[in-house]
C-alpha positions as CSV (number, residue, x, y, z in Angstrom):
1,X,86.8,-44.3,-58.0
2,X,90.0,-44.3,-55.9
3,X,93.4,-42.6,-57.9
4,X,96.3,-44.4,-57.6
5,X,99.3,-42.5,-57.8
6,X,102.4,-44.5,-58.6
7,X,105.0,-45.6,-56.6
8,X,108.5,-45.1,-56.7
9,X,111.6,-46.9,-55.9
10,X,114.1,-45.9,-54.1
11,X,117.6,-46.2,-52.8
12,X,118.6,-44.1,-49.6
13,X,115.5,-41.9,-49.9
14,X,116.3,-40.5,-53.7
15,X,114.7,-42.5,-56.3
16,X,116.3,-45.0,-58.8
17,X,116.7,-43.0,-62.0
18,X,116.8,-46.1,-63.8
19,X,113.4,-47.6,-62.6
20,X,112.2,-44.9,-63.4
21,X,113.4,-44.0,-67.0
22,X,112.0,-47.4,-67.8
23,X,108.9,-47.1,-66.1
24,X,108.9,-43.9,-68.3
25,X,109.8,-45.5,-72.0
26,X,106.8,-48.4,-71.0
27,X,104.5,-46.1,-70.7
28,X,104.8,-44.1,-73.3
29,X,105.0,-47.5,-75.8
30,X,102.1,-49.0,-73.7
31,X,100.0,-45.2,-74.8
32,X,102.0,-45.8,-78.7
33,X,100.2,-49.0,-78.8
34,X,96.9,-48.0,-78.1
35,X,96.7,-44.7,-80.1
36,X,97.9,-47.1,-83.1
37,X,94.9,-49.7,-81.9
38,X,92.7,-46.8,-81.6
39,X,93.7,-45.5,-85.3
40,X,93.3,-48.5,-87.2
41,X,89.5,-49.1,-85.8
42,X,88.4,-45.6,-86.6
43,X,90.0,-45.9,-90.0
44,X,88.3,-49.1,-90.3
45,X,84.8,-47.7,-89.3
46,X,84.7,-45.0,-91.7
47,X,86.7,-42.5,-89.6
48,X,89.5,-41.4,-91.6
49,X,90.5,-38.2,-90.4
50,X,90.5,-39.4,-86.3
51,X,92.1,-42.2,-87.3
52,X,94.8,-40.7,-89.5
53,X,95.5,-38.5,-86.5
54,X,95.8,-41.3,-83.6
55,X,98.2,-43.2,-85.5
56,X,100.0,-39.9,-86.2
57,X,100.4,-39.6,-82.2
58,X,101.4,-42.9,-82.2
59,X,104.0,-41.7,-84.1
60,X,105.0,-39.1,-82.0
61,X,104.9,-41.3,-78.8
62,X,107.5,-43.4,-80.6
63,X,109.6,-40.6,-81.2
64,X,109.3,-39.2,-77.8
65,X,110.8,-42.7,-76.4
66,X,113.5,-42.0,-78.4
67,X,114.3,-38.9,-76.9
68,X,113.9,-40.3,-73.9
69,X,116.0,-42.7,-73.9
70,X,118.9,-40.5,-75.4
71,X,118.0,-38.4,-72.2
72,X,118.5,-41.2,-70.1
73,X,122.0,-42.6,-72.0
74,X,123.3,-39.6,-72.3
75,X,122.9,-39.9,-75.7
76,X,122.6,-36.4,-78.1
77,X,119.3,-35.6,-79.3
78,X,117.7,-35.1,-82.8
79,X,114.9,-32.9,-83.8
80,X,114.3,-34.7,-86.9
């Protein structure tokens, strides 16, 4: 199995900040989305606790784009 590392574009050799916030913010909703996926089929096989803690990173991945983004707008950041 070959690793692909991902690739980056660039303007003048430096790469674009922008391309790659968003690259960022879809991954981290693309992981959201499957830890919620992930949650809701080991609640619904019997698996409460697992599940109840995937959807609880889910969560957190949600909040996390959120900070991310105020990161990337300049934006001020809240802890709660």
């Amino acid at each position: 199995m070959s690793k692909e590392y991902p690739t980056y574009e660039t303007v003048g050799g430096q790469i674009s900040e922008s391309v790659t916030y968003s690259r960022l913010t879809e991954h981290l909703r693309l992981a959201a989305e499957a830890c919620y996926a992930l949650g809701h089929y080991k609640k619904a096989n019997g698996d409460e606790l697992i599940g109840s803690g995937f959807l609880g990173i889910g969560q957190l991945l949600e909040r996390m784009v959120t900070q991310v983004t105020a990161l990337a707008t300049k934006g001020k950041i809240s802890l709660s």
